[in-house]
C-alpha atoms as one frame of an Amber mdcrd trajectory, in Angstrom:
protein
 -79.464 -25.222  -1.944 -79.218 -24.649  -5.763 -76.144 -22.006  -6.749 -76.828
 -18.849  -7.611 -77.325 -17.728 -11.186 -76.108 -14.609 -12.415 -78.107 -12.196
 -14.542 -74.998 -10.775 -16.675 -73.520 -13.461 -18.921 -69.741 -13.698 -19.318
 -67.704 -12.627 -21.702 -66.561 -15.403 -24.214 -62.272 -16.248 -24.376 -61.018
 -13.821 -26.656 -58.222 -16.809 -27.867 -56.437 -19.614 -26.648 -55.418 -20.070
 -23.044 -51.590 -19.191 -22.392 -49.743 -22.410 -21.038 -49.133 -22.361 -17.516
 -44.971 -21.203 -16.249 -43.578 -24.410 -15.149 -40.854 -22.739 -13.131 -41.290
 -19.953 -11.252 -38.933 -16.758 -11.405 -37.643 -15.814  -7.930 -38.106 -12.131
  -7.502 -35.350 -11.544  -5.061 -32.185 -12.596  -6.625 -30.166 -15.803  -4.889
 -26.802 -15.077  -6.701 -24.444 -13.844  -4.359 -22.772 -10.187  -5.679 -19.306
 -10.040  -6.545 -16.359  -8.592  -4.876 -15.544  -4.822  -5.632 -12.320  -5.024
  -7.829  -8.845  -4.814  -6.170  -6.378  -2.363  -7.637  -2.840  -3.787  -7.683
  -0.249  -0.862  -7.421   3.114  -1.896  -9.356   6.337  -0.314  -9.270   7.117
   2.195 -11.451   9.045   1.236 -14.348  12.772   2.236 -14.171  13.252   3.344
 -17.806  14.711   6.386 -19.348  12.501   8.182 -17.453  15.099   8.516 -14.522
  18.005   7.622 -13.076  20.447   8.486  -9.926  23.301  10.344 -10.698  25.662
  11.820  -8.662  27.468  14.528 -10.990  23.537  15.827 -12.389  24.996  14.524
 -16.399  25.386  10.718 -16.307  23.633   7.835 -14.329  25.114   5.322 -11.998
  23.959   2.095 -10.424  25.364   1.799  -7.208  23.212   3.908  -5.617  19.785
   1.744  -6.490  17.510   1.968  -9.987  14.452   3.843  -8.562  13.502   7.357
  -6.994  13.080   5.879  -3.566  16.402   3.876  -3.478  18.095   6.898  -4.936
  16.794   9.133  -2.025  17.680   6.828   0.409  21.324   6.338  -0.603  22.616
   8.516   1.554  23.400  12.037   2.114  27.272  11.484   2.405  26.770   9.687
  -1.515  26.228  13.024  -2.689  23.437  12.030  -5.443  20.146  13.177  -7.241
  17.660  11.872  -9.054  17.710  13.304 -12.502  15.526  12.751 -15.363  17.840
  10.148 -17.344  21.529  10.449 -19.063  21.946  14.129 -20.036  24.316  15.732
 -23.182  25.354  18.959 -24.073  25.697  20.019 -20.467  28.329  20.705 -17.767
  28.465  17.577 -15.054  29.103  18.853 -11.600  32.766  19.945 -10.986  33.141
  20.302 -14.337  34.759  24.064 -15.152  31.981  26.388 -16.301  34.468  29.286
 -16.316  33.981  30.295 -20.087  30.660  28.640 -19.823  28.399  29.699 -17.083
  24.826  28.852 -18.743  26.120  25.414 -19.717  25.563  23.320 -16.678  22.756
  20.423 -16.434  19.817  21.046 -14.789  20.197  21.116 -10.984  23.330  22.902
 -11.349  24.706  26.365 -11.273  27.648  27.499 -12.315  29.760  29.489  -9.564
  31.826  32.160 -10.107  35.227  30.642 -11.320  34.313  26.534 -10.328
């Protein structure tokens, strides 16, 4: 049998023929994902920012150098965690007599103490 011929000519190229891919592109991807990121917590830094003090005016040591080991000192240690060395206040058992409005924060002054 002879082929067929068509009645409607084809259209001639319109330019050059484009060079066949020679690697294919995956269309799923094959790398694997990343982890999600990992937030390290640190400690917080024991600066001027606070301190443990046991008279609410000046810091001391003994007792630890952060918030928690402060806290956890013990009740019978009498101390506070206080936002750093303090001036131009009263420190605890210091006489406020003459002075009542003078003691550091945390403090008030008590009749004649």
């Amino acid at each position: 049998s002879s082929p067929m011929k068509s009645s409607t000519p084809t259209q001639t190229p319109l330019g050059d023929p484009t060079d066949i891919p020679t690697k294919s592109s995956p269309i799923g991807s094959t790398a694997r994902p990343t982890k999600n990121p990992t937030i390290h917590q640190t400690k917080s830094p024991t600066s001027s920012l606070g301190c443990c003090s046991q008279n609410f005016k000046d810091c001391v040591s003994w007792c630890g150098t952060t918030k928690l080991e402060c806290l956890s000192c013990g009740k019978e240690k009498n101390v506070a965690w206080i936002n750093g060395p303090k001036t131009g206040c009263l420190a605890r058992h210091d006489d406020c007599t003459s002075e009542v409005n003078s003691c550091c924060n945390g403090l008030t002054c008590i009749g004649d103490k």
